[in-house]
N, C-alpha and C positions, 0 to 999 in steps of 0.2 A: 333711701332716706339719707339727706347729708348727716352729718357725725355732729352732736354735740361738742363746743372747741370747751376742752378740758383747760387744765393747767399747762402752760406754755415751759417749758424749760429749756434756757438757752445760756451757751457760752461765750464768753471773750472776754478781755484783757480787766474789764472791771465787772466787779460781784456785787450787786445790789437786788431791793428785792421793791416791786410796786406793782400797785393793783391799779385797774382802770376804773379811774373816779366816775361821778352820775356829770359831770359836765361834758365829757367828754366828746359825747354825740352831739351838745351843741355846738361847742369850736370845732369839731370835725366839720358839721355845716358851714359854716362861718370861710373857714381856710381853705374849705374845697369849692369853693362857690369865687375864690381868690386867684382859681387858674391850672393846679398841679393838671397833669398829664398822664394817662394809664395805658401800658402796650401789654396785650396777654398775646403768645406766640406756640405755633407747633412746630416741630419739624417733623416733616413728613419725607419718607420714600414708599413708594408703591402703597399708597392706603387708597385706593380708591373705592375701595368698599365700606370705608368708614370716615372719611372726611368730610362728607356733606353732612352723615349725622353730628360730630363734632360742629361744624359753623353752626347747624342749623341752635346746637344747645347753646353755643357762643353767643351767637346772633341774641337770642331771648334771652338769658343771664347779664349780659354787660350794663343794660341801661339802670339795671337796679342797686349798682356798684355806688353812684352818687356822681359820677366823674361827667365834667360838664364834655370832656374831650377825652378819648379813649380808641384804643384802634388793634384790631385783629390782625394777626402778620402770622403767617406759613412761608415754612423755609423748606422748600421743594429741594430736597437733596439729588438731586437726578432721576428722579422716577420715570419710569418707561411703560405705566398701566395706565395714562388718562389721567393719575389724580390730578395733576395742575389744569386740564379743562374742566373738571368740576369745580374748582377752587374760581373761577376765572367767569364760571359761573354766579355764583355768588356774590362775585364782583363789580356784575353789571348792576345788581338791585343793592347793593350797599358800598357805599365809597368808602367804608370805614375797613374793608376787607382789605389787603394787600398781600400781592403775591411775591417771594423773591425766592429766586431759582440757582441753583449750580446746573454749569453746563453739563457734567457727571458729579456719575457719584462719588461720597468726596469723606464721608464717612460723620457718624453720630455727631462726632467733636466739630467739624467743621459747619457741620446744620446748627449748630449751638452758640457757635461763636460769630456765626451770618447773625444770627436771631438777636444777639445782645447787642450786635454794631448797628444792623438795622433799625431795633426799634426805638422811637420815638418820645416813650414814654417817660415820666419820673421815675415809674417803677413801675418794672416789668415783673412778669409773671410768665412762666412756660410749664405743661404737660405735653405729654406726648399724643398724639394724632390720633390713637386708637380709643383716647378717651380714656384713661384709669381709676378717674376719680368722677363721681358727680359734681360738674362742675357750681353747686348749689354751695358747696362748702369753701367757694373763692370767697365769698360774701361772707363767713363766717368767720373764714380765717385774717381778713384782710387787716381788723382792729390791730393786730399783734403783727401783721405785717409794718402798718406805718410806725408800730415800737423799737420794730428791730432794722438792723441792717440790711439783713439776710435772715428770710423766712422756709423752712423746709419743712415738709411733711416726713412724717413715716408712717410705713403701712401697720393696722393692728393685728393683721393676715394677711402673710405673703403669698401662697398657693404656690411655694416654688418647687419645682422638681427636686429628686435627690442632688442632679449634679448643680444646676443652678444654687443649692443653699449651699453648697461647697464653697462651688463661687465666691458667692457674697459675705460668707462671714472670712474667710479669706479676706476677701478685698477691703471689709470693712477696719478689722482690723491692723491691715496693711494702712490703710490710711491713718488709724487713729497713733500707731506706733511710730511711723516713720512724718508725721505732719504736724501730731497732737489736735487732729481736731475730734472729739471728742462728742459725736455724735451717732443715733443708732440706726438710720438709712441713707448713707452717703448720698446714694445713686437714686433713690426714688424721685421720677420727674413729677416734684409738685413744690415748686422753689418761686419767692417772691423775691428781688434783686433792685435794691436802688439804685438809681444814675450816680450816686457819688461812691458806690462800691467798683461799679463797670471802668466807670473811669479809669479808677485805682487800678484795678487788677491787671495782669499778664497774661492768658488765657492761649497757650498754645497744643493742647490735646487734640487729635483725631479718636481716639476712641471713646468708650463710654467713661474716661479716666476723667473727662471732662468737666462731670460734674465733683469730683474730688478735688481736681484741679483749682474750682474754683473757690471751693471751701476751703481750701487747702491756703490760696492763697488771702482769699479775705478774714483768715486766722492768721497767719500773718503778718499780718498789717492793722492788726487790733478791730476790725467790725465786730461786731457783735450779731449770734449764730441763734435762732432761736427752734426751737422745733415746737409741730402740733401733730399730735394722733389723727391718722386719717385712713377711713374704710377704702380701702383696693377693691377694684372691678377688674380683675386679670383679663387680657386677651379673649375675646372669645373669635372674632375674625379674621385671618392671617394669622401669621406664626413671625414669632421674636428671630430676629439674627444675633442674641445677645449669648443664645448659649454655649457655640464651639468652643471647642479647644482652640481655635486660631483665634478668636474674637479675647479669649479670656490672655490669652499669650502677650496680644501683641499689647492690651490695655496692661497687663505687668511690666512689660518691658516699658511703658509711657510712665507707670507712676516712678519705678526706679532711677529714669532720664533724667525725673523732673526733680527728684528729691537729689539723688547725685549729680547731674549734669544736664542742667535748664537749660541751658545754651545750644544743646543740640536738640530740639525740641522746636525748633524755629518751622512756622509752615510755608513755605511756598505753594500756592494756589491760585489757579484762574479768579477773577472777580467775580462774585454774584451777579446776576442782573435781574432791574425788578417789570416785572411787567405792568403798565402805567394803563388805568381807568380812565373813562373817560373825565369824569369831576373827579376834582383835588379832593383827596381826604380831610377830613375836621382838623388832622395834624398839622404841623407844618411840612410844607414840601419842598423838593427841593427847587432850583430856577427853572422856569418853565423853558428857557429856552434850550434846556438840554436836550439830549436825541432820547428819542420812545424807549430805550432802554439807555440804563446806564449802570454806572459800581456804585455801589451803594455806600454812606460813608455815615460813621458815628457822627452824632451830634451829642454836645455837651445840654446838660438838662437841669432844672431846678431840682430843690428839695422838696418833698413829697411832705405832707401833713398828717400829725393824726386825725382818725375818724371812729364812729362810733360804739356805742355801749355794749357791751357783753358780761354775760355773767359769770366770769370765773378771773381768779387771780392770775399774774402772770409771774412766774420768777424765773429768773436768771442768776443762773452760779456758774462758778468758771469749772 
């Protein structure tokens, strides 16, 4: 059952406090009905035991969102189980699906930062491929999405191992000390991201620091960070690469880079390539006269609108 969206509590550079009024679902109508653009995206390496059920939930969730133009994007980090012929699958009966690939693998950070260059949307959304959340509660979360800059869930139950909770309240509080950002699941992939954040930002992580990274820096640069309470589905097929000690190592050694020395943090990486459907997506696309594959390159996007009614307050303090 998706989560009732409680009280919203979000930070950045201004403290103010507003509830969402009874009009607000009409001008959501009104503004969205005027053109905005929606990209939800996964990255995926070796899920091919659980990526078809992921589109299939995408596939039926998206059109109840309101968005006249909207479009699914998987960022295939090099997998070598078939998941991209399932995906490519899905691709033949809906053009709104797109696939974009790394020739290897290329690590968490780099599936993340393909996903945000790639997509098309005003504002994007990404979870992760295995599914962690019902994706029923995009629709609930989304009001408080068009409020803030930057929209992130936290889990209300982590189910995390002993060493995994080491982990994380480590790393949590690594980021909130040495960044100030000032939130209680860094890393949970359930993060809604506008085009004029993306823009903004510098994004050069390969590990799971990625998503620090990005909070990291759209505090920053004054956005505004909002969080909502959200029920976890942990893993039940396949197993996380999140937990080693190498995985944990090398994402400390990235936050320290980034907070001490940004500048060596720079990626050097093969281009993505997207694999091309036969009909053009509802998105806009790139010139047709390009070759069947190509690099995939950000586009600049409009501002995204509010949209409709929910019944709880929303505050934001710094």
């Amino acid at each position: 059952m998706p989560m009732p969206m409680r009280g919203v509590r979000s930070e950045g550079k201004r403290n103010s406090v507003f509830s969402i009024d009874g009009d607000l679902g009409s001008r959501y109508i009104r503004r969205v009905r005027a053109a905005p653009s929606f990209s939800i995206f996964f990255p995926m390496y070796n899920e091919q035991d659980n990526i078809a059920a992921t589109l299939r939930q995408t596939v039926a969730m998206m059109p109840s969102l309101g968005f006249a133009d909207y479009e699914i994007l998987v960022v295939d980090d090099g997998s070598k189980d078939g998941s991209a012929e399932v995906v490519r699958r899905f691709m033949q009966d809906n053009p709104r699906i797109r696939l974009v690939q790394h020739p290897k693998n290329l690590g968490y950070g780099a599936a993340l930062r393909t996903g945000f260059q790639s997509a098309r949307g005003d504002v994007v959304f990404y979870t992760d491929s295995d599914l962690p959340v019902d994706l029923s509660v995009v629709a609930d979360a989304l009001p408080h999405a068009l409020q803030s800059d930057v929209l992130i869930g936290y889990r209300l139950q982590r189910f995390d191992t002993p060493r995994r909770a080491i982990y994380s309240r480590v790393y949590n509080l690594l980021v909130r000390t040495l960044f100030g950002v000032r939130v209680r699941d860094v890393n949970f992939s359930f993060k809604f991201v506008h085009r004029r954040v993306l823009d903004a930002v510098h994004l050069t992580a390969s590990s799971v620091f990625i998503d620090g990274q990005l909070l990291a820096e759209a505090h920053r640069l004054g956005f505004q960070i909002a969080e909502v309470p959200i029920e976890y589905h942990p893993r039940v097929i396949g197993s996380s690469s999140f937990n080693s000690l190498r995985a944990a190592w090398v994402t400390l050694v990235e936050i320290l880079l980034h907070r001490f020395s940004p500048q060596s943090l720079q990626q050097i990486e093969p281009p993505p390539v997207e694999s091309r459907p036969e009909a053009d997506s509802p998105l806009t696309r790139p010139d047709p006269s390009e070759s069947e594959s190509f690099s995939v390159q950000a586009q600049t996007q409009t501002q995204l609108p509010p949209r409709p009614d929910v019944d709880s307050s929303v505050t934001r303090a710094s």
